[in-house]
C-alpha positions as CSV (number, residue, x, y, z in Angstrom):
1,X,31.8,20.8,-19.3
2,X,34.7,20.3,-16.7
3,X,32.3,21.7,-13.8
4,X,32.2,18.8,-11.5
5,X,28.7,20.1,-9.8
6,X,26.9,19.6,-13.3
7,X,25.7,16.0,-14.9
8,X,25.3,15.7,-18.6
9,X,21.5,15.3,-19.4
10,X,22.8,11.5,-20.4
11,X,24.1,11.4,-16.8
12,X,20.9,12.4,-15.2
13,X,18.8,10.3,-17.4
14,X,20.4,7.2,-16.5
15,X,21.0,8.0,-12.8
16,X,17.0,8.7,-13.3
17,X,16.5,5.4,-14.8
18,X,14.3,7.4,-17.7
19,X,15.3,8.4,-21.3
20,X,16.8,12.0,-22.7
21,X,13.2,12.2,-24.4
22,X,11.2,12.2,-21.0
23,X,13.8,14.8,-19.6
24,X,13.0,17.1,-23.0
25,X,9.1,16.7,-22.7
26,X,9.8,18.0,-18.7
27,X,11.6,21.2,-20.2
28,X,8.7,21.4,-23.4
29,X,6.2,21.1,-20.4
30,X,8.0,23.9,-18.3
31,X,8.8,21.5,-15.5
32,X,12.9,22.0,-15.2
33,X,15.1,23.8,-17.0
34,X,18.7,23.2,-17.9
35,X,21.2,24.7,-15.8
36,X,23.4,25.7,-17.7
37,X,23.3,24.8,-21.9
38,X,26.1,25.1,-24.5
39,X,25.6,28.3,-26.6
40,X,28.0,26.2,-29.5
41,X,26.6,22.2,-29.0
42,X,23.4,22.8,-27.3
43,X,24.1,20.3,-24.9
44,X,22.1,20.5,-21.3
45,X,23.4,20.2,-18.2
46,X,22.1,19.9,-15.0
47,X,22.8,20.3,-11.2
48,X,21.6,18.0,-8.2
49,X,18.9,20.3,-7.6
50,X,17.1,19.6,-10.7
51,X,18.0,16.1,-10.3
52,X,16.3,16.2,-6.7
53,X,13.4,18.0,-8.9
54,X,13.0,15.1,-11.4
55,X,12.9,12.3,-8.7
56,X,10.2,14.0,-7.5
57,X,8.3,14.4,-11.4
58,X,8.6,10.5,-11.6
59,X,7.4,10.1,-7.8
60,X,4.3,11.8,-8.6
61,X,3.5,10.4,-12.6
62,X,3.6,7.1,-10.9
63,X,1.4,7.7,-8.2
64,X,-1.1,8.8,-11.5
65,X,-0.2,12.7,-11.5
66,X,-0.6,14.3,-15.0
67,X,2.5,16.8,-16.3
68,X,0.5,19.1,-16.0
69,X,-0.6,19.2,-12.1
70,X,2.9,18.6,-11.7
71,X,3.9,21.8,-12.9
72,X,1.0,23.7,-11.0
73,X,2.1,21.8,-7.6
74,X,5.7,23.3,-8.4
75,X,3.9,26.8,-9.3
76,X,2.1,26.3,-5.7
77,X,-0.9,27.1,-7.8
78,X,-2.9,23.4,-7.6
79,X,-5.9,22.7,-5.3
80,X,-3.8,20.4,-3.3
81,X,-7.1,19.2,-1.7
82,X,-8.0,16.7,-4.9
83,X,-4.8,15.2,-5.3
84,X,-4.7,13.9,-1.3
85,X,-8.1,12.8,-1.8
86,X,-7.0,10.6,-5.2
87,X,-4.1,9.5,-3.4
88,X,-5.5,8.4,-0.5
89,X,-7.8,6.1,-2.4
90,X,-5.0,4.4,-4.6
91,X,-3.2,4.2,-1.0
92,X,-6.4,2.6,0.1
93,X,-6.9,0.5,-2.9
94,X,-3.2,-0.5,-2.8
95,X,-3.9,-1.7,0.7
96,X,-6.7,-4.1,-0.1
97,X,-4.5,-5.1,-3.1
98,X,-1.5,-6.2,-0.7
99,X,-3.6,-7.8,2.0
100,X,-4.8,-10.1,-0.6
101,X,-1.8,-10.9,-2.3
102,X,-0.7,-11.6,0.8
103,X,-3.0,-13.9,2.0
104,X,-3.0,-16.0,-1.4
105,X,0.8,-16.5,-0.1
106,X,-0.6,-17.7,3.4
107,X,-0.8,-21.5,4.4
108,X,-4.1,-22.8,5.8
109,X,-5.0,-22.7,9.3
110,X,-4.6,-18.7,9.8
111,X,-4.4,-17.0,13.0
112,X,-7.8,-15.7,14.4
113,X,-6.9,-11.8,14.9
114,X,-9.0,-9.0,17.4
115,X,-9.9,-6.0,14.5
116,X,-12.1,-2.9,14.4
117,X,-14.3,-2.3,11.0
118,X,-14.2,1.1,10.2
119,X,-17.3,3.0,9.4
120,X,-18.4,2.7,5.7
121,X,-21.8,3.3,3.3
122,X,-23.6,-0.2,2.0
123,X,-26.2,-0.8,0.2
124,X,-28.1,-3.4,1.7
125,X,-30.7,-5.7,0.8
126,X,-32.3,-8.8,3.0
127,X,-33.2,-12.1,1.3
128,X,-33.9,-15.5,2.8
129,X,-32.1,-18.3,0.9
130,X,-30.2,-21.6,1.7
131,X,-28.6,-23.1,-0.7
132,X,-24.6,-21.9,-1.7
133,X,-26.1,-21.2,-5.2
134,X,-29.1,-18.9,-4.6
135,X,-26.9,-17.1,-2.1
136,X,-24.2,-16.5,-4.6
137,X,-26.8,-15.3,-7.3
138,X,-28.6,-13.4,-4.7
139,X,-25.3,-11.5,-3.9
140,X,-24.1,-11.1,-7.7
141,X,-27.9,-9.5,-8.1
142,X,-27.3,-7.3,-5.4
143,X,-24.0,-6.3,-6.6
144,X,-25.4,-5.4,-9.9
145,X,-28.3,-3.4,-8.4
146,X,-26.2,-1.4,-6.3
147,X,-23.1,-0.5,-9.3
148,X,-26.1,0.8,-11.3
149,X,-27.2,2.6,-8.8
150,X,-24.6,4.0,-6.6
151,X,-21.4,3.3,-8.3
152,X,-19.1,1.2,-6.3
153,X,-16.5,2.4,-3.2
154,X,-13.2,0.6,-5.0
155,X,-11.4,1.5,-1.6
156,X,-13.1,-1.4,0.4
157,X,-13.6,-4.7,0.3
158,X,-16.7,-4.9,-2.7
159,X,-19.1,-7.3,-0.8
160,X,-20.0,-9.2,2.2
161,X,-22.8,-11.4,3.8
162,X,-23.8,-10.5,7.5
163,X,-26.6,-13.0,8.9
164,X,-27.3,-14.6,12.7
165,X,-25.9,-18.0,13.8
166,X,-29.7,-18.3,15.1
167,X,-31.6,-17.2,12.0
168,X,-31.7,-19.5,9.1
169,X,-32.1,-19.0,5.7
170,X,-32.0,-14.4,6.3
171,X,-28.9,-13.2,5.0
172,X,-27.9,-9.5,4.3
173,X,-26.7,-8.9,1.4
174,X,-24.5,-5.9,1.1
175,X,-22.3,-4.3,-1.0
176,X,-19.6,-1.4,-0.7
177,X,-21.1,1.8,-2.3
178,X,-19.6,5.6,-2.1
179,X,-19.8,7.3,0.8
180,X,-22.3,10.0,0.0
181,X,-24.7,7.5,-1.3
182,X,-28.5,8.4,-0.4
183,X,-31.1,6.4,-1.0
184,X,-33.8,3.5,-0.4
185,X,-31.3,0.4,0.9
186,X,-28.3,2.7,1.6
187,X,-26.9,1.9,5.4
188,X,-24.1,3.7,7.1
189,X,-22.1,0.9,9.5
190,X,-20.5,2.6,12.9
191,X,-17.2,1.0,13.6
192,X,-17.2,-2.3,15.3
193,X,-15.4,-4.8,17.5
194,X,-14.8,-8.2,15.8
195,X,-12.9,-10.9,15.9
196,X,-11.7,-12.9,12.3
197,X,-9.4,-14.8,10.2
198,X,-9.2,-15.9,6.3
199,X,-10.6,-19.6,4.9
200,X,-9.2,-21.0,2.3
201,X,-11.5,-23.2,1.0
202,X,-15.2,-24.0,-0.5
203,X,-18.3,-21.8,1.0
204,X,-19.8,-25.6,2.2
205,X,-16.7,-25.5,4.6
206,X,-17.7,-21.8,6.2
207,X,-20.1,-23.2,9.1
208,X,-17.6,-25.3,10.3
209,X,-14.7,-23.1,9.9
210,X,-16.7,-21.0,12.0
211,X,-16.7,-22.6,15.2
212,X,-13.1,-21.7,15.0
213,X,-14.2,-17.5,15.9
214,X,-16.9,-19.3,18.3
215,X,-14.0,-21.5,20.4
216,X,-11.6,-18.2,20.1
217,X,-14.0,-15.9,21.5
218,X,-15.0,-18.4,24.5
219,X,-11.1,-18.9,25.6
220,X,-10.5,-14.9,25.1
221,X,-13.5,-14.1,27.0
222,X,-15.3,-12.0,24.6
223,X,-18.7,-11.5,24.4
224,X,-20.4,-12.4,20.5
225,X,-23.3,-10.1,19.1
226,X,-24.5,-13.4,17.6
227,X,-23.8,-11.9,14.0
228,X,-21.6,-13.0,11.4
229,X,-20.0,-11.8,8.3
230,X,-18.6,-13.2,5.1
231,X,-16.5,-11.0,3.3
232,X,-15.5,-12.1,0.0
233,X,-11.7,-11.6,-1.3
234,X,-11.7,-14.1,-4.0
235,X,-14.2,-16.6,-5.2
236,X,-15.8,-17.8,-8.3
237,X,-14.7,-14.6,-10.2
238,X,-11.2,-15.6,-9.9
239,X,-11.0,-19.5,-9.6
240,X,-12.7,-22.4,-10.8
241,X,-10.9,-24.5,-7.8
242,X,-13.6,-23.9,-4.6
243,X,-10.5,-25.2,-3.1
244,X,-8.7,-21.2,-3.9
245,X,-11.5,-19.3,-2.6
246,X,-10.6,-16.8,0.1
247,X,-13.6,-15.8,2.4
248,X,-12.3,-13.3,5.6
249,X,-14.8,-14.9,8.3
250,X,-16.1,-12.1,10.9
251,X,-17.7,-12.4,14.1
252,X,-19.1,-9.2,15.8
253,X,-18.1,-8.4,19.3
254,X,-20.7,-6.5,21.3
């Protein structure tokens, strides 16, 4: 067609980035139609509109979307309600994603930062134990326990240590479940003050590393709860080298 305001369906496919084949299964799935169609070739055409309308078909199949609550959110007949609550957890999950790609990028010797720890469910359990080995298979066991239990909150950090500077050997060990968990070792945490900052390095390093919160906290004039966390990004899961290991060190702010 001569009709300046109308784009081939090759046209839109490739100013789309997708193939003629994904704009046909739109139209089989009642998603678009053409705008106007050759009664003698057959051949589609299509206005700005519906190439507005597309964008926004891909936007949502890559944010995980099916066809079909596409259609419905077009039809204003979906329970929008569902799809904000899935997207806000790949948004969350994205998050953690990028904070630790991130900090694999980092160089030693990161900046201690002021943060607040939102409110989340844990399932909790209390062991006393001293060496880095029994406290890693004390936390993989509590992991374990938990996922069979509960499941597993994918939108936070998985697990984490909390313990006192001034009580050796007891260690909480706790692990991220979902938030309407119920049940014997399930713990909500109330937001908190704290202060932190990523190692890089072996677990035998994380006493010294931190005296670093400790010296931080005394020059910023904050006042320590005495508790500690470690919350794991990547360890023995991910690298052989204790060197690669990525703990988030936190120290509680009363």
């Amino acid at each position: 067609m001569n009709d300046k305001n109308l784009f081939s369906i090759g046209e839109i496919a490739k100013a789309a980035g997708i193939t003629r084949k994904a704009i046909l299964g739109y139209e089989a799935k009642g998603l678009i139609i053409p705008d106007e169609k050759d009664g003698k070739t057959g051949n589609r055409y299509y206005t700005i509109d519906t190439f507005t309308q597309i964008r926004t078909i891909r936007v949502f199949q890559n944010l995980g979307l099916t066809l079909d609550e596409i259609r419905e959110y077009f039809n204003d007949s979906a329970d929008l309600q569902p799809m904000i609550e899935r997207l806000e957890k790949l948004r969350d999950e994205l998050s953690l994603t990028l904070e630790k790609l991130k900090e694999r990028t980092s160089v030693h010797g990161d900046a201690v930062k002021e943060i607040t720890i939102e409110p989340q469910t844990v399932y909790c359990r209390v062991y006393n134990a001293t060496s880095i080995e029994d406290k890693t298979n004390l936390l993989r066991d509590t992991a374990l326990e938990a996922m069979r239990i509960h499941g597993t909150d994918t939108t936070r950090r998985m697990y984490f240590t909390e313990y006192s500077a001034n009580a050796s050997g007891k260690i909480k060990y706790c692990v991220a479940v979902p938030p309407e968990s119920k049940g014997e070792y399930v713990k909500q945490i109330s937001k908190l003050k704290a202060i932190s900052f990523f190692h890089h390095g072996a677990y035998e390093e994380i006493p010294e590393a931190r005296k670093k919160l400790i010296s931080y906290a005394q020059n910023n004039n904050l006042k320590l709860s005495g508790t500690f966390r470690n919350l794991y990004l990547e360890g023995p899961p991910q690298h052989k080298d204790k060197n690669r290991f990525i703990t988030q060190i936190i120290a509680l702010v009363e």
